[in-house]
DSSP file (Angstrom, degrees, kcal/mol; ACC not computed):
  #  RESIDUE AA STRUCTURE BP1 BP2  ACC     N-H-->O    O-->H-N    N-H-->O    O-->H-N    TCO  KAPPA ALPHA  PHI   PSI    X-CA   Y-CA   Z-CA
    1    1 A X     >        0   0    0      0, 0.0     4,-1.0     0, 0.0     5,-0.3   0.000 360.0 360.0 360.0 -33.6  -14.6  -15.0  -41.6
    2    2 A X  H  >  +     0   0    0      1,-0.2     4,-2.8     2,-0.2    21,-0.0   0.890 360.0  48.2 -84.3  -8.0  -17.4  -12.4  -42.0
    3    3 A X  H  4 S+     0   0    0      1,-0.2     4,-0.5     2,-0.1    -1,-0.2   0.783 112.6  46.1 -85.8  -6.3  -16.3  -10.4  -39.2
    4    4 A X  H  > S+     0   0    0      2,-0.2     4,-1.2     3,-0.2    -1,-0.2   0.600 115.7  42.5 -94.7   2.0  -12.9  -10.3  -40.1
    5    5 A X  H  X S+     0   0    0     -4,-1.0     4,-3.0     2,-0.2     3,-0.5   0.868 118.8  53.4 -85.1 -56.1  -13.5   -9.4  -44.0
    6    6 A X  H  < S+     0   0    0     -4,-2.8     4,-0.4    -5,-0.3    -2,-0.2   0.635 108.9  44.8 -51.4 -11.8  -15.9   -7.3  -42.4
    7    7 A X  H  > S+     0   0    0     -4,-0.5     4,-1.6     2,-0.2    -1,-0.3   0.615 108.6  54.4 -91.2 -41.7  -13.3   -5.5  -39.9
    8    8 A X  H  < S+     0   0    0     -4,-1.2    -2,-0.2    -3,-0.5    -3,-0.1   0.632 107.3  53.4-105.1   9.0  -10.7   -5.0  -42.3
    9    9 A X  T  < S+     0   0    0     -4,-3.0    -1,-0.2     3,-0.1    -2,-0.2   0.797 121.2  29.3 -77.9 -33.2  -13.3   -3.0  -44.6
   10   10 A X  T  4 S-     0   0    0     -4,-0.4    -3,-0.2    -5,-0.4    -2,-0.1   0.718  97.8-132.5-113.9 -20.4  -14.3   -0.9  -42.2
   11   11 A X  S  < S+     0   0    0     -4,-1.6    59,-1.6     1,-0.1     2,-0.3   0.429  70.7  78.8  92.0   3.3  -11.3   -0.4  -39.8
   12   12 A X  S  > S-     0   0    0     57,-0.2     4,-2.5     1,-0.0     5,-0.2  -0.994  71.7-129.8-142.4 143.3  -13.0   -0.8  -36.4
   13   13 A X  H  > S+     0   0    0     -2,-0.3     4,-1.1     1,-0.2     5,-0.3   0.638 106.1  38.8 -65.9 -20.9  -14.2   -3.3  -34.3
   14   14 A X  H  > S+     0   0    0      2,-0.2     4,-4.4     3,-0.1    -1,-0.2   0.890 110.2  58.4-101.0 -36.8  -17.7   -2.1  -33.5
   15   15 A X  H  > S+     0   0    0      1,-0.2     4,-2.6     2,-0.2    -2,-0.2   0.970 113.5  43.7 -21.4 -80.0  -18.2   -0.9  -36.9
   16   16 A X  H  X S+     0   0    0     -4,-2.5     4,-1.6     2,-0.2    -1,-0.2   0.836 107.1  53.4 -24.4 -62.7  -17.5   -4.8  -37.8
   17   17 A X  H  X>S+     0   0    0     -4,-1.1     4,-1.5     1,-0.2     5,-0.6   0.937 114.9  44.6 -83.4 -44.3  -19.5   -6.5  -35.2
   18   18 A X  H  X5S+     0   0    0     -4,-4.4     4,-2.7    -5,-0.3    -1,-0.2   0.947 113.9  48.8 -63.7 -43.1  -22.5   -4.3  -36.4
   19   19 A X  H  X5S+     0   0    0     -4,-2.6     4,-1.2     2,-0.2    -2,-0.2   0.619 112.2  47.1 -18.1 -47.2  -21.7   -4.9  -40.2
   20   20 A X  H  X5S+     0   0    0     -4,-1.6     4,-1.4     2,-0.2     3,-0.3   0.925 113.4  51.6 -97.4 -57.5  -21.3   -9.0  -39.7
   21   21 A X  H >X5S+     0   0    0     -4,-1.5     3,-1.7     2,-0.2     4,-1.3   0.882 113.1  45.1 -42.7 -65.1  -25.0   -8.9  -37.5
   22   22 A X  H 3X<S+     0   0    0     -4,-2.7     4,-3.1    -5,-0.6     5,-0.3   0.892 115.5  47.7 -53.1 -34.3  -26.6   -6.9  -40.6
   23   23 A X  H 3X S+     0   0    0     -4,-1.2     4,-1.0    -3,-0.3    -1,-0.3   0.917 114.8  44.1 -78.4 -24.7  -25.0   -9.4  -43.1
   24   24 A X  H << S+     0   0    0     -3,-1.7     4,-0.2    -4,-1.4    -2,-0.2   0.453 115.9  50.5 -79.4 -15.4  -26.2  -12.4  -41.1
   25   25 A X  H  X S+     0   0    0     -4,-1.3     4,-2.3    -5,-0.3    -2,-0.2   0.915 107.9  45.5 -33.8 -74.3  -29.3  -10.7  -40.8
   26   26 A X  H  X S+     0   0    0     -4,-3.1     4,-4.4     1,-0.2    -2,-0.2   0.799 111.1  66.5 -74.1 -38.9  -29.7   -9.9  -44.5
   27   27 A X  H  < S+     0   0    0     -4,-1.0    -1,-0.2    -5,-0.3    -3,-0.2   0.891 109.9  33.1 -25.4 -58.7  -28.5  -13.9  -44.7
   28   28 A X  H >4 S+     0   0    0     -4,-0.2     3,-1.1     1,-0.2     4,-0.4   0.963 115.8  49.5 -83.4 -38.3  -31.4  -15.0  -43.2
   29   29 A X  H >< S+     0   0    0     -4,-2.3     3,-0.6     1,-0.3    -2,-0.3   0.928 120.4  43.9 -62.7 -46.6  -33.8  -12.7  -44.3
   30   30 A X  T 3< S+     0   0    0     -4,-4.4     3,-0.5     1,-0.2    -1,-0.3  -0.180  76.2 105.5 -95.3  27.0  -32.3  -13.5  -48.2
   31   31 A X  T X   +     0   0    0     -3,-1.1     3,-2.9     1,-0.2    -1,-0.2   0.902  67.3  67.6 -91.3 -27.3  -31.9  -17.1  -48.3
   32   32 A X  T <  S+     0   0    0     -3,-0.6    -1,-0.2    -4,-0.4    -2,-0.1   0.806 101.6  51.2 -34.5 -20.6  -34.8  -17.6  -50.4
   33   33 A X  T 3  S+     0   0    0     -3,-0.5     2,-0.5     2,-0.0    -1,-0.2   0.136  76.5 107.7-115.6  12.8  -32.8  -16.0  -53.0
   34   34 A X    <   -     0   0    0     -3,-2.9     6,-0.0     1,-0.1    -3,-0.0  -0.818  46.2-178.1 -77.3 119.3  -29.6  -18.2  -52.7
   35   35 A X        -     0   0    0     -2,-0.5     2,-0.4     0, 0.0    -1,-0.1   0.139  43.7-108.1-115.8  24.9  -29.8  -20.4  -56.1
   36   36 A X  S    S+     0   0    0      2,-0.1     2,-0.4     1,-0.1     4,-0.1   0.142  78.9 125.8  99.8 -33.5  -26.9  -22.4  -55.6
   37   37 A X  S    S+     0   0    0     -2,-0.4     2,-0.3     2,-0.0    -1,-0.1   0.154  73.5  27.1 -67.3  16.6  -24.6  -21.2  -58.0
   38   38 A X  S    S-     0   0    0     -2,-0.4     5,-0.1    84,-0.0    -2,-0.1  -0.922 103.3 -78.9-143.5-177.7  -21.8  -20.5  -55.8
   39   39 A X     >  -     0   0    0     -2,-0.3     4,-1.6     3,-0.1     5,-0.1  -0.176  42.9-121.5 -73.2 167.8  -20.8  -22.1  -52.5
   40   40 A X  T >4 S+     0   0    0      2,-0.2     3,-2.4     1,-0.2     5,-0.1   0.685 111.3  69.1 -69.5 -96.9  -23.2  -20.4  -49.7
   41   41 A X  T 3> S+     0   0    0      1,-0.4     4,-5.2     2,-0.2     5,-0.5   0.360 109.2  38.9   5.3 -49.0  -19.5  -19.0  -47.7
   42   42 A X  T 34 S+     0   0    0      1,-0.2     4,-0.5     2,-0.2    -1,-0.4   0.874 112.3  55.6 -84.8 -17.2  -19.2  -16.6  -50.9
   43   43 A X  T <X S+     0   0    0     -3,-2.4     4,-2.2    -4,-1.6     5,-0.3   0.998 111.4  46.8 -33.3 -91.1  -22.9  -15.9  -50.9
   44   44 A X  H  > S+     0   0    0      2,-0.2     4,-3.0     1,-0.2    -2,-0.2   0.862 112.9  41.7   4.6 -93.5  -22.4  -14.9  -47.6
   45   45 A X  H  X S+     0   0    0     -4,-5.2     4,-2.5     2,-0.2     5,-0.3   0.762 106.5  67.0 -78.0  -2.7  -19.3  -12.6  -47.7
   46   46 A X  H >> S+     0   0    0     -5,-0.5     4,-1.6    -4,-0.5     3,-1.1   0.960 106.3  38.3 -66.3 -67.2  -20.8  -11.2  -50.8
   47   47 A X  H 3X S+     0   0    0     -4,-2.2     4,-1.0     1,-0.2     5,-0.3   0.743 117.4  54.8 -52.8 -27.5  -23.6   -9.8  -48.6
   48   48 A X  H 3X S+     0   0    0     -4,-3.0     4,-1.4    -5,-0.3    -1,-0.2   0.967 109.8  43.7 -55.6 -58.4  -20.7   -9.1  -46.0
   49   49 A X  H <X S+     0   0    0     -4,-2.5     4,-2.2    -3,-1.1     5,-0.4   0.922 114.8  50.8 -63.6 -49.7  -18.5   -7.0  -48.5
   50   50 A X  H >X S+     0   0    0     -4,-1.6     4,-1.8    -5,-0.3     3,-1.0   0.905 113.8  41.9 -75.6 -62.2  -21.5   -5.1  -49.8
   51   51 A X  H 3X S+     0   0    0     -4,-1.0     4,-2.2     1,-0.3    -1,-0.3   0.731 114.6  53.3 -32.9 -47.1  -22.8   -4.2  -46.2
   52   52 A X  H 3X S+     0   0    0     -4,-1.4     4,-3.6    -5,-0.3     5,-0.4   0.944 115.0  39.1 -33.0 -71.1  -19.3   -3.3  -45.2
   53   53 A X  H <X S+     0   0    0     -4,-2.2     4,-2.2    -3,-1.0    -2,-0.2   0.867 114.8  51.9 -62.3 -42.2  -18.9   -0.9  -48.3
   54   54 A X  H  X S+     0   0    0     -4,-1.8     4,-1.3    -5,-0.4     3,-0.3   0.989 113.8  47.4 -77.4 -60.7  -22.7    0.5  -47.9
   55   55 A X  H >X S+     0   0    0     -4,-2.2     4,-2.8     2,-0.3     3,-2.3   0.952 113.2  47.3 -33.7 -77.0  -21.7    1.2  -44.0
   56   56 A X  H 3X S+     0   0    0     -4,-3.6     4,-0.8     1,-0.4    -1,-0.2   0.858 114.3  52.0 -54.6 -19.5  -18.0    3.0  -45.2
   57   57 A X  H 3< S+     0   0    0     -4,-2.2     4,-0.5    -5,-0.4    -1,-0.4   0.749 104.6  49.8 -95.4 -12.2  -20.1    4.9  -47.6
   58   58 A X  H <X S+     0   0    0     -3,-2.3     4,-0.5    -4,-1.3    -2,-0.2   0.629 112.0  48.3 -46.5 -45.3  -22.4    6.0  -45.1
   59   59 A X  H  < S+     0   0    0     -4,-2.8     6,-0.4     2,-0.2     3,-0.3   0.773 100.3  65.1 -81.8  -9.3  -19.4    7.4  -42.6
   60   60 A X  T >< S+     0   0    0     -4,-0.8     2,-0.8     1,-0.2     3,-0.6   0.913 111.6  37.0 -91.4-101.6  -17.7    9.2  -45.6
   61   61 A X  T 34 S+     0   0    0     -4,-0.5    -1,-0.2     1,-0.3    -2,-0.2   0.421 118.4  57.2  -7.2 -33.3  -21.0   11.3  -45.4
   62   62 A X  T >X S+     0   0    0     -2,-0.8     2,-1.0    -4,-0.5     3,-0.8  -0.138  70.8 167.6 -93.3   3.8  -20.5   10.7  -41.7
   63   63 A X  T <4 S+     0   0    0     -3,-0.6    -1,-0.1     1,-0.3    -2,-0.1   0.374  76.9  48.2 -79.5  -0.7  -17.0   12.3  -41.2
   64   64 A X  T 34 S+     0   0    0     -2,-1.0    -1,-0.3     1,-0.1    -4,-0.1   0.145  99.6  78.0-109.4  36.6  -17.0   12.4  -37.3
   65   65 A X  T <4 S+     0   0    0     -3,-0.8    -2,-0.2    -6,-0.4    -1,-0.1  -0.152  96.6  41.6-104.7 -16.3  -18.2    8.7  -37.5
   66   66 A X     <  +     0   0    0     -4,-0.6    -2,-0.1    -7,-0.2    -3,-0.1   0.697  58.0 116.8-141.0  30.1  -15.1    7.5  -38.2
   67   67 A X        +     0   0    0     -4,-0.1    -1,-0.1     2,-0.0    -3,-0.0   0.985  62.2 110.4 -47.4 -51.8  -12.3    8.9  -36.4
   68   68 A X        -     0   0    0     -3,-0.1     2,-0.3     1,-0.1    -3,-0.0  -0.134  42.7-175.4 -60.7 143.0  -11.7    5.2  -35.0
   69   69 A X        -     0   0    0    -57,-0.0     2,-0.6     2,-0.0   -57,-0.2  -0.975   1.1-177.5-119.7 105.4   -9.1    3.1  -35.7
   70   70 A X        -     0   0    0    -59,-1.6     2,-0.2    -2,-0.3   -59,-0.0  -0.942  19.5-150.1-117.5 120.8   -9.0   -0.7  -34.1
   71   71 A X        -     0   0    0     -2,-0.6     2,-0.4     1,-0.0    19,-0.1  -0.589  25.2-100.4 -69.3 148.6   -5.9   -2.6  -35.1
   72   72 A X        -     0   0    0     17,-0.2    17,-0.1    -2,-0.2    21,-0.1  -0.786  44.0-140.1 -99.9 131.7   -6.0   -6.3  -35.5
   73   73 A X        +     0   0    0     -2,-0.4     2,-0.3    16,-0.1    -1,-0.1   0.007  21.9 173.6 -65.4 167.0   -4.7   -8.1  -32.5
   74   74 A X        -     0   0    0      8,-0.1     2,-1.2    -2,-0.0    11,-0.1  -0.980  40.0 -94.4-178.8 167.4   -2.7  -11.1  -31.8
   75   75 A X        +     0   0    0     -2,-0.3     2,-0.3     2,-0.0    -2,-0.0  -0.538  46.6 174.1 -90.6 115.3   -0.7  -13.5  -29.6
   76   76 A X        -     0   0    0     -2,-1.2     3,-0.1     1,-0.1     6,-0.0  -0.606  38.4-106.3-106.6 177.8    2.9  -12.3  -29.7
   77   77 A X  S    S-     0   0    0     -2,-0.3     2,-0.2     1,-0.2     3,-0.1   0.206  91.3 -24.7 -91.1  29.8    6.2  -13.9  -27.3
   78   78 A X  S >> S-     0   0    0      1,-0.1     4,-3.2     2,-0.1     3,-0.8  -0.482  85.3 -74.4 143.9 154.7    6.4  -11.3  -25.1
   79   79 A X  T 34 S+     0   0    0      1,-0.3     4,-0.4     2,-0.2    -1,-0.1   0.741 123.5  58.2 -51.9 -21.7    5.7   -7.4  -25.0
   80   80 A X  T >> S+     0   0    0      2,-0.2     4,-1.3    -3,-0.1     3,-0.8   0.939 113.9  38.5 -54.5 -63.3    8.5   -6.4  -27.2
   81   81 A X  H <> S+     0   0    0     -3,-0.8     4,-2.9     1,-0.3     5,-0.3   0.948 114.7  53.7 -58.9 -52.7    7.1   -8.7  -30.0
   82   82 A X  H 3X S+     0   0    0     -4,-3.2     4,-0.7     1,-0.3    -1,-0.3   0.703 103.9  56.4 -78.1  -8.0    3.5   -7.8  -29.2
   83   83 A X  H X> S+     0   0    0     -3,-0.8     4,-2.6    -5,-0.5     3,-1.0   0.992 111.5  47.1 -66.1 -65.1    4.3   -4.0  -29.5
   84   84 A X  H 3X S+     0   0    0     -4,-1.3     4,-0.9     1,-0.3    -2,-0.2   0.496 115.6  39.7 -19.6 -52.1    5.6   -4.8  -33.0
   85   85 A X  H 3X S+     0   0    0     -4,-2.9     4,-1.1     2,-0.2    -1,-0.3   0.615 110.4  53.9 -72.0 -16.6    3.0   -6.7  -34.0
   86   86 A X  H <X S+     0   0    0     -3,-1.0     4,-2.6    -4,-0.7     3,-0.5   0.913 121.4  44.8 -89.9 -83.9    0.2   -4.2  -32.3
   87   87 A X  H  X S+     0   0    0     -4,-2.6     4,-1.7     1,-0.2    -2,-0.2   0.876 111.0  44.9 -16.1 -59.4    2.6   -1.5  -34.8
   88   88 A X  H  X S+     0   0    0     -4,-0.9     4,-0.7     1,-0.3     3,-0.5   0.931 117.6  53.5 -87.9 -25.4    3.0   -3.4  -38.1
   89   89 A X  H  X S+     0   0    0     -4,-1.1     4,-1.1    -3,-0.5    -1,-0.3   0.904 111.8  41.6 -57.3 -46.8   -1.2   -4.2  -37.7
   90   90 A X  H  X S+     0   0    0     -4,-2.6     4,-1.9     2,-0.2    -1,-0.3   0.693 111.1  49.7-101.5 -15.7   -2.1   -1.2  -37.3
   91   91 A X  H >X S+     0   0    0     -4,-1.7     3,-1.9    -3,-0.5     2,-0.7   0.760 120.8  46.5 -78.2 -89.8    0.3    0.6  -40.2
   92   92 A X  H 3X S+     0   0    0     -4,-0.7     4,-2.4     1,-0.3    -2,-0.2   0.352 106.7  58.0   4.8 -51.0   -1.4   -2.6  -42.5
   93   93 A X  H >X S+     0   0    0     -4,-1.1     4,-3.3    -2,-0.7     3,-1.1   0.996 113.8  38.5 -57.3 -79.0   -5.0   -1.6  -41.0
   94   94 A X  H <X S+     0   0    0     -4,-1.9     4,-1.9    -3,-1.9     5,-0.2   0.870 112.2  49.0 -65.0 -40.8   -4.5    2.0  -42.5
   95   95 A X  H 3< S+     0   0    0     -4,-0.5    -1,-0.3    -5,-0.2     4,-0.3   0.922 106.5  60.2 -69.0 -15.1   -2.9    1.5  -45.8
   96   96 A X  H X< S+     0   0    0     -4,-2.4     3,-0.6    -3,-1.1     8,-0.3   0.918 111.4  47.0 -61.7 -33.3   -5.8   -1.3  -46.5
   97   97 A X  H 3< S+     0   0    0     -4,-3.3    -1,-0.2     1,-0.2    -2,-0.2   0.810 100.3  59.7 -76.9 -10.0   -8.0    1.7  -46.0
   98   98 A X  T 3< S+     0   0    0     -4,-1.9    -1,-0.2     2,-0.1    -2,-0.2   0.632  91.7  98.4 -60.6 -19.8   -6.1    4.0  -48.1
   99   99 A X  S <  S-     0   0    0     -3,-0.6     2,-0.4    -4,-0.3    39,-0.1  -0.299  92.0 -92.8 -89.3 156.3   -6.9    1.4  -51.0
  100  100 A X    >   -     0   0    0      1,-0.1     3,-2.6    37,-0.1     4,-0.3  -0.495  43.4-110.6 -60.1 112.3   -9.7    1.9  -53.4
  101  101 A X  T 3> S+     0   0    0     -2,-0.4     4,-2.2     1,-0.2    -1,-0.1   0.720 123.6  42.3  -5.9 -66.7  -13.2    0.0  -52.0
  102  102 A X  H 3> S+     0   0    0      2,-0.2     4,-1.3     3,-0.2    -1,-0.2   0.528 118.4  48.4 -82.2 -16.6  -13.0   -2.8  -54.8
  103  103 A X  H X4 S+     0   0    0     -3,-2.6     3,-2.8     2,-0.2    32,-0.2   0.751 114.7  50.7 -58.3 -94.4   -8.7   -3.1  -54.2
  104  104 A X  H >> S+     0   0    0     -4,-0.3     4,-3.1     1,-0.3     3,-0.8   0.483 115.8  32.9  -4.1 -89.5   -9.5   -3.2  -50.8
  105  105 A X  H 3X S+     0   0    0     -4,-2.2     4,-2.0    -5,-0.2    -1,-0.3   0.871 115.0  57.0 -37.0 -54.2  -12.1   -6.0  -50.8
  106  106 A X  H <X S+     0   0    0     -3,-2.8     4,-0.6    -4,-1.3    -1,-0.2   0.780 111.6  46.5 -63.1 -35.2  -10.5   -7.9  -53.7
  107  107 A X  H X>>S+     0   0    0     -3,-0.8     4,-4.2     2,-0.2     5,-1.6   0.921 111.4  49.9  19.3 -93.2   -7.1   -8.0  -51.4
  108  108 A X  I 3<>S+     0   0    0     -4,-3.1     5,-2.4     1,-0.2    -2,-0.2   0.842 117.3  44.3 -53.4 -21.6   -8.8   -9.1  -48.1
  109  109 A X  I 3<5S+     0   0    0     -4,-2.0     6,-0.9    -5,-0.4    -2,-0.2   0.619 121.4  30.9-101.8 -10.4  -10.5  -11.7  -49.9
  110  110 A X  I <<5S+     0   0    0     -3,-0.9    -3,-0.2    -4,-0.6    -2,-0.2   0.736 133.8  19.8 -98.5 -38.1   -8.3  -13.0  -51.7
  111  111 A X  I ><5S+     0   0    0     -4,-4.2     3,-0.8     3,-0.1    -3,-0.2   0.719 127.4  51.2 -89.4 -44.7   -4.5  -12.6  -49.6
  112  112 A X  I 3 <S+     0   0    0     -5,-1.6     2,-0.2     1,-0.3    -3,-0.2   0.985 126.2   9.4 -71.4 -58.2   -6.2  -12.1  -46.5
  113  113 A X  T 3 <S-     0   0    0     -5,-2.4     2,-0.4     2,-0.1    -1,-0.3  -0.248 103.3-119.9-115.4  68.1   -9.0  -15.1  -45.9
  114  114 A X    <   +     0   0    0     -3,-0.8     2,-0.2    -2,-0.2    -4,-0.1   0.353  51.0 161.0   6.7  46.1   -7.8  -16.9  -48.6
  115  115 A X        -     0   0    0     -6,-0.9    -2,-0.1    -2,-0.4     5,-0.1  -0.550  44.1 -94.8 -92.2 166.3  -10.2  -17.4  -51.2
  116  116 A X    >>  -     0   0    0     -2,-0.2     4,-1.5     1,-0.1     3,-1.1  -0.104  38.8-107.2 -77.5 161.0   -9.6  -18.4  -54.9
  117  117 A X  H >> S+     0   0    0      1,-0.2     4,-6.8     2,-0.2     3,-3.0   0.987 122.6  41.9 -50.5 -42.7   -9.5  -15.5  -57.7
  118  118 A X  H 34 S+     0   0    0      1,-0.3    -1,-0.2     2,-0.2    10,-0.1   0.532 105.9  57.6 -98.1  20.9  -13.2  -16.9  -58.9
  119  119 A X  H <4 S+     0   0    0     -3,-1.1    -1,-0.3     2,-0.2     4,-0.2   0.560 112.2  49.5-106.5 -16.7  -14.7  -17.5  -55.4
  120  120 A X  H <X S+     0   0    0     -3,-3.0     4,-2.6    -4,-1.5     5,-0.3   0.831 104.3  53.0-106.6   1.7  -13.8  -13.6  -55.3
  121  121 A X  H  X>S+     0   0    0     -4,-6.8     5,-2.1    -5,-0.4     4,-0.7   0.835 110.2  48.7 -69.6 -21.8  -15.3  -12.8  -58.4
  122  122 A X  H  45S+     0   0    0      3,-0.2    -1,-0.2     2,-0.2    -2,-0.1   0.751 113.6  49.5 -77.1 -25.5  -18.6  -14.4  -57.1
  123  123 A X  H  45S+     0   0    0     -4,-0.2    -2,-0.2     1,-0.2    -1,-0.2   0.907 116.6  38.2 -86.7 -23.8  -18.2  -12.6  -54.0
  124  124 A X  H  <5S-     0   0    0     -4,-2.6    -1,-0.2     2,-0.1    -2,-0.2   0.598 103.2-119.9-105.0   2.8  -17.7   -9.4  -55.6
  125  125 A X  T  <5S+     0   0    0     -4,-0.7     2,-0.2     1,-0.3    -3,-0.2   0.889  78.2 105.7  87.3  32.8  -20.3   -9.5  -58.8
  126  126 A X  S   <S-     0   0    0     -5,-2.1    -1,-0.3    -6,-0.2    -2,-0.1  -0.848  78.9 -82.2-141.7-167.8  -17.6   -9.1  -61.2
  127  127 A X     >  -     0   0    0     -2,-0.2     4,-1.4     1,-0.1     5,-0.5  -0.359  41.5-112.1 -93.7 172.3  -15.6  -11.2  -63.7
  128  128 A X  H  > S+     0   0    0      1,-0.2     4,-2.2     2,-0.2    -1,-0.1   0.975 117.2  51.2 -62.3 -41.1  -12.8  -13.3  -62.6
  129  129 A X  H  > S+     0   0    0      2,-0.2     4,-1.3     3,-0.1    -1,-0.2   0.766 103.4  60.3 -70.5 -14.9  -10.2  -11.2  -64.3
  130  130 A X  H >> S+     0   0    0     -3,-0.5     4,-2.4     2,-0.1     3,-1.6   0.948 109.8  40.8 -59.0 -73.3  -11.6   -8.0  -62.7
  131  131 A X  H 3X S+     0   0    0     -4,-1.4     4,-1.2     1,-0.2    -2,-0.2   0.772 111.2  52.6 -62.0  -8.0  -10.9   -9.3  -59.2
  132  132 A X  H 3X S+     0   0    0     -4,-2.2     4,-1.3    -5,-0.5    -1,-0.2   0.866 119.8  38.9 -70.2 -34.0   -7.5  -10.8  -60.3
  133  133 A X  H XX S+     0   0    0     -3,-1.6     4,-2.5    -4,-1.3     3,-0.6   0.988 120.8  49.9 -71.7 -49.9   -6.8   -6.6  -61.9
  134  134 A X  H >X S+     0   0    0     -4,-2.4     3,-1.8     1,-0.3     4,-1.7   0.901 112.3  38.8 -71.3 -78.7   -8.4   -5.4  -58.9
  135  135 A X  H 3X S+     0   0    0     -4,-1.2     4,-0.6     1,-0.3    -1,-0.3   0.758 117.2  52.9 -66.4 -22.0   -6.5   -7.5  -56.1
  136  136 A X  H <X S+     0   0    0     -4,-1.3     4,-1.8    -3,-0.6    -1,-0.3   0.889 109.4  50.4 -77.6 -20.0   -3.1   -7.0  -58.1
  137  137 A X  H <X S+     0   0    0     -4,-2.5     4,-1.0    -3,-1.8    -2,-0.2   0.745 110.0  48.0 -58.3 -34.8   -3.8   -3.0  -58.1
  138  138 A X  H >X S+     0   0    0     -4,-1.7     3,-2.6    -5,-0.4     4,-1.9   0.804 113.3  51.2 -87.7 -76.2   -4.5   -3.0  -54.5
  139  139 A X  H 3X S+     0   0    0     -4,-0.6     4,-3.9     1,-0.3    -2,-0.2   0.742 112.3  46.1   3.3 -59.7   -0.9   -5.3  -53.9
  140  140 A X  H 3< S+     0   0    0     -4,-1.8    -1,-0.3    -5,-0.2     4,-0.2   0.826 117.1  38.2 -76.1 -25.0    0.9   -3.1  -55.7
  141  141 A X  H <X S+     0   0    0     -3,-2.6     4,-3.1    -4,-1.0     5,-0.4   0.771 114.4  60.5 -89.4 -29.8   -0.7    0.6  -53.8
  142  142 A X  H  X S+     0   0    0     -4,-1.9     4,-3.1     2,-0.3     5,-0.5   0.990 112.9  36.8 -67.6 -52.7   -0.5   -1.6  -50.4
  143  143 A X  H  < S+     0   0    0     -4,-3.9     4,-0.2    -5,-0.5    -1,-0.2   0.807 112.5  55.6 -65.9 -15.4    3.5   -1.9  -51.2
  144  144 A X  H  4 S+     0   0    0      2,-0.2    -1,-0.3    -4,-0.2    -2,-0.3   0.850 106.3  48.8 -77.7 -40.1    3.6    1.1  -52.3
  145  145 A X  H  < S+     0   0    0     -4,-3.1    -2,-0.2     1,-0.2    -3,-0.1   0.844 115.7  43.5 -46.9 -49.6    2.1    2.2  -49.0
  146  146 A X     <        0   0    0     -4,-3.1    -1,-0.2    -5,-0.4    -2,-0.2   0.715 360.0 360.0 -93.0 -11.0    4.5    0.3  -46.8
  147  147 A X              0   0    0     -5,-0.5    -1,-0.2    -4,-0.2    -2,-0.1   0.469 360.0 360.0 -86.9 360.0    7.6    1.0  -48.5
């Protein structure tokens, strides 16, 4: 789960895999400072999202640091299918990056690895009805994207 929250924040697969070591890192290094008050998972991708974001805000400084684009894979029924799906991933991929940071995140973490509105308001520091405006904001620019 943290590499994929972390994957579809940043848009690339290496990006990712460094992003979920540094949050599992920061994990270990920070558990003294877990006090219980939400489940460790959101603890977790809380530290996930924010490394994710600190990283995309580093390559926007960066701008020939991010040129790559890794679409998310999958098992399709045959190459026709898997073209299609390899296609509609990757349009998905780009319009999630088109979205505002705090869409973004509230979106993948709510539609995407399915957590409740107030497990992503713990993940994301904010109040439950933020990440409920915030993930319907991104919905709505994400359809807007794909339509």
């Amino acid at each position: 789960m943290v590499y994929r929250v972390c994957s579809r924040v940043l848009g690339n697969r290496e990006d990712a895999e460094d992003a979920a070591q540094e949050a599992f890192l920061r994990a270990y290094r920070k558990l003294g400072t877990f006090r219980g008050e939400s489940a460790f998972a959101t603890w977790l991708l809380r530290l996930a999202v924010n490394v994710s974001l600190n990283e995309r805000a580093r390559r926007r400084r960066r701008p020939w640091s991010r040129a790559r684009v890794d679409p998310v894979g999958g098992i399709a029924a045959g190459p026709e299918a898997e073209v299609l799906h390899a296609e509609a991933a990757a349009q998905l991929h780009r319009a999630l990056q088109a979205l505002r940071p705090d869409h973004r995140a509230a979106v993948i973490l709510r539609d995407l690895e399915g957590l409740t509105y107030g497990e992503v308001a713990a993940a994301l520091g904010v109040p439950e009805g933020t990440a409920k405006g915030w993930a319907h904001r991104g919905r709505k620019r994400l359809k807007e994207l794909l339509t």
